[in-house]
N, C-alpha and C positions, 0 to 999 in steps of 0.2 A: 482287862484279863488279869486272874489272880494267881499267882505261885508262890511257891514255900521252898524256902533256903534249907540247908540242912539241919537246922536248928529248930525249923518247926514253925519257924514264923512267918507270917503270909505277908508279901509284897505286893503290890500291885504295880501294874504294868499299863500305862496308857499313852496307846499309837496315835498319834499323829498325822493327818494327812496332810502333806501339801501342797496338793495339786491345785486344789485351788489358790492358792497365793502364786505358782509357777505361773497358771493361767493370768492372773490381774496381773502381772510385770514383764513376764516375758513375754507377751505377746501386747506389749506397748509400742515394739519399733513395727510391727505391722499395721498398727494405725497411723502411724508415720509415715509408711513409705504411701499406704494408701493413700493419705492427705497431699502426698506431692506429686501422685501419679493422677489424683484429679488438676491439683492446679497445674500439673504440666498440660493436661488436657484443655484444661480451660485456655491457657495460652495459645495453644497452636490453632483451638477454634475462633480463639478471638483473630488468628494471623489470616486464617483461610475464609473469615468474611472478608476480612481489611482486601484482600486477594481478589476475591469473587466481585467485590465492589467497586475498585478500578478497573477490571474486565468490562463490568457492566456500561461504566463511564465510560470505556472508550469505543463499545459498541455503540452504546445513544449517539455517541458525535459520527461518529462512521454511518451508521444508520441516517442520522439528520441531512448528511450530504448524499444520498442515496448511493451510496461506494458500498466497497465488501474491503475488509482491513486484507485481503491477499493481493500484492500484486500479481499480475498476469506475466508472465517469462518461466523466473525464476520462484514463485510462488512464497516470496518472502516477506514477512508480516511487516507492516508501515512501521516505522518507529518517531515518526513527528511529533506523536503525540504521548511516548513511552518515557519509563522512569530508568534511572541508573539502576544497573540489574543485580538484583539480591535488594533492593529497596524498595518501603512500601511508601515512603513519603514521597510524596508530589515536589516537584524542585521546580513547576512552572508556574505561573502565576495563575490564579483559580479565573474561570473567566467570569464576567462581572463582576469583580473586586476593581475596587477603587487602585490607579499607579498615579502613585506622586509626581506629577507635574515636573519637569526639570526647564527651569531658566533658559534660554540662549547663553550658551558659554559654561555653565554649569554642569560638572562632572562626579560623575559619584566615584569612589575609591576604587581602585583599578583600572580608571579611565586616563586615558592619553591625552594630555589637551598640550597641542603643538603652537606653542608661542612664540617659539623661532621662527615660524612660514613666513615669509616674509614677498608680498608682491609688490607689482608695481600701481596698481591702480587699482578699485573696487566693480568697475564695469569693463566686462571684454565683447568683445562684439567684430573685432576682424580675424585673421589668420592668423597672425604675429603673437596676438593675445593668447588666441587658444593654445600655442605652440607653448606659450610661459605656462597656462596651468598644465599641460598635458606634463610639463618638464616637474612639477612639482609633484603632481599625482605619483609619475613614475618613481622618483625619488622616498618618497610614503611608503610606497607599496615594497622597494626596496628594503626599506626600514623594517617595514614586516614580516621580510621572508617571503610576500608574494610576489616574486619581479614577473614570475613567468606566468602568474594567472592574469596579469594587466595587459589589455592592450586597447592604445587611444585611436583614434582618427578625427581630421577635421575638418570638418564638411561647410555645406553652406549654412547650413538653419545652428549652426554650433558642435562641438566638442561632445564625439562619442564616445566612452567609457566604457571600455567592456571588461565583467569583471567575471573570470568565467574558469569553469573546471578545469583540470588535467587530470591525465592517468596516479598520480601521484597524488593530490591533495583537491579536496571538496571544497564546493564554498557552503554549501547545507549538506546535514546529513541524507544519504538516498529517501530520497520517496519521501522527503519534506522539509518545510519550510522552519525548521529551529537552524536556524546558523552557524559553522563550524565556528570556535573560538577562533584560530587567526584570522577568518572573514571577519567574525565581529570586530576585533581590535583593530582592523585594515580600516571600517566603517568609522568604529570613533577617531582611527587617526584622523581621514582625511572630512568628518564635519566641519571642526574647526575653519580651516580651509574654506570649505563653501560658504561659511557664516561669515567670512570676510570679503565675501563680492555681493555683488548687487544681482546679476544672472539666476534664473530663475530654471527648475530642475524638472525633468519627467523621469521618471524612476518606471523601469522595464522588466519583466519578470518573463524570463525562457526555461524551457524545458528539453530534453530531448525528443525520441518517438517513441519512448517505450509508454506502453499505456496500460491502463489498470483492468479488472477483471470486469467492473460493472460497467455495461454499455449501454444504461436507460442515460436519460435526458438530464436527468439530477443526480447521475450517479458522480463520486469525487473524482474528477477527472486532472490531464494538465493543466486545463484551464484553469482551476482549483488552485493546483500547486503551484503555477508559475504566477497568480496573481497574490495567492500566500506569503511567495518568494518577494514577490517587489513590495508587501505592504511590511512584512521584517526586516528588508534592507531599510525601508521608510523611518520605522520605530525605531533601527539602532542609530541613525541618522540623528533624528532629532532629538536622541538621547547625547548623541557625543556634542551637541547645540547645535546642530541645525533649526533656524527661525522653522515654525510651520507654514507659514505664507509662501517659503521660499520654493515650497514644492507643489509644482502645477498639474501634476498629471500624473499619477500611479496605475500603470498600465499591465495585466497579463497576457502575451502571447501567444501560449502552448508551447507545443513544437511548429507554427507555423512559419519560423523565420530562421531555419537553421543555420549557421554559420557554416557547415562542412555541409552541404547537402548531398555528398556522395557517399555521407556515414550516419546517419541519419542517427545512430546512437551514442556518437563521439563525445568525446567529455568535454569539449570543446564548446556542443550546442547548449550548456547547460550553463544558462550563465544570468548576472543581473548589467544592467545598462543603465549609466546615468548618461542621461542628455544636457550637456549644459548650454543653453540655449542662449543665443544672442537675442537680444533688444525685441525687434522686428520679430520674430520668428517668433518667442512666447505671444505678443501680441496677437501676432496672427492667431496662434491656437487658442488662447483665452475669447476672440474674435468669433471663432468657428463654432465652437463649441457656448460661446454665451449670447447678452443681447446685442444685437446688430448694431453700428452704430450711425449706418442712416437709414432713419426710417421714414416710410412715408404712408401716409394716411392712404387707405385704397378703398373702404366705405365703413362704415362705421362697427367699428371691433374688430376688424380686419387690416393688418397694416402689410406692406412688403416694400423690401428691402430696396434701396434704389441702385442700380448697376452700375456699374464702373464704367464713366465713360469713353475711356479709354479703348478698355477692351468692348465692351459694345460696338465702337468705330471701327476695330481690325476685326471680327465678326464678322459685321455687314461688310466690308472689303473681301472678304474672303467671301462669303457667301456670292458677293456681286462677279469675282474672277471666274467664280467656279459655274453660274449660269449658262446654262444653256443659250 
């Protein structure tokens, strides 16, 4: 645009625009926020598979047992198989992954290994004996802070262990088989302990009566949980050095053998059982349950067993009183 001063002389005038320079610069922090409002995005869908995919995992294993993850009561989601909350990492060990083998006596870092226990002999097998370990166990569990979850008896076939819930403290979290931590450490104390007798162990896995939603044949049931329960008593066992040989028999229950059976849901019946077995007594169940040890040919491929002639002889005496 051209003007004239008063003098007559023409100046020129040339505007400027710019908007477009405002545009390339000031509107740089909106491509900014836009770039972190996607990779916020990106993040939190990355978090919402990671989410979506242990749901899914823990429905494939709930599914594979034929269960439904609600228990039936109080309609509260199983957590045996759940993560610390607000976390997306797995803190259990993946199943199928290889676990490093641990020695007899060998303890990883935060294990208890009780060098002071001190017995009197490595094989027990009368009343007297079992009375000495029962006296040690107590004292262990003492140690632990479990005095009131322990309680022994001692029977004929050996030394029962019962090592069982109250109102106040768990030995596994409800509705599964992961082990409260002072159960665990209760378990590595008293290994040691067993790795220095010679008696040989059935590990027992109870449950209460509360029972789960699925009622088909394969659904997850106590049977499930309470034989869960005695095979992770087993594994923290022969983590704290329990030999493997040492344990004859890993057994689950249900609720078929309540301890209060007037409360059929007492924290009392929820409990694990070590049997520590005299001499005689493991024989006989290794006996019962493997090869016979007299056998006798009865045609060929066919053997059976030959009877005790003992009891054969009071049989037939009975049978002969009892005649008519």
């Amino acid at each position: 645009m051209a003007i004239h001063d008063k003098h007559g002389e023409e100046a020129i005038v040339k505007r400027v625009s710019r908007g477009h320079e405002e545009d390339e610069h000031g509107g740089a922090w909106k491509v900014a926020f836009a770039d972190f409002c996607l990779a916020l995005m990106c993040l939190f869908l990355v978090l919402w598979v990671l989410a979506a995919r242990n749901q899914e995992a823990l429905e494939a294993v709930m599914n594979t047992n034929g269960g439904s993850v609600i228990a039936e009561g109080n309609n509260s989601v199983l957590d045996h198989i759940s993560y610390p909350p607000g976390s997306l990492i797995p803190r259990e060990p993946v199943p199928g992954q290889a676990v490093e083998a641990k020695a007899p006596g060998k303890h990883s870092a935060g294990d208890t290994d009780n060098g002071d226990i001190r017995l009197s002999k490595t094989r027990f097998d009368n009343a007297a004996d079992m009375q000495e370990l029962a006296q040690v166990l107590a004292d262990l569990s003492a140690q632990a802070g479990l005095a009131g979850n322990l309680q022994t008896m001692i029977t004929p076939y050996g030394l029962r262990v019962m090592l069982h819930d109250t109102d106040k403290q768990g030995m596994f979290q409800r509705g599964s088989a992961v082990p409260s931590d002072p159960f665990r450490q209760l378990l590595l104390r008293i290994a040691p302990m067993f790795a220095r007798i010679d008696n040989q162990l059935v590990v027992v896995g109870h449950t209460d009566a509360a029972q789960y939603r699925g009622q088909s044949n394969a659904a997850f049931s106590n049977w499930s949980l309470s034989s869960g329960r005695a095979m992770s008593a087993r594994a923290n066992l022969l983590q704290g050095g329990l030999p493997a040989g040492q344990v004859l028999q890993v057994v689950g229950m249900a609720e078929r053998a309540p301890l209060d059976a007037a409360q059929p849901l007492a924290a009392i019946n929820r409990r694990i059982e070590l049997l520590i077995l005299t001499t005689g007594q493991a024989k006989l169940i290794a006996n019962m349950y493997g090869v016979p040890q007299q056998v006798v040919p009865l045609v060929r491929g066919v053997d059976t067993v030959a009877p005790n002639g003992k009891a054969l002889q009071a049989l037939q005496q009975q049978l002969q009183a009892t005649a008519p």
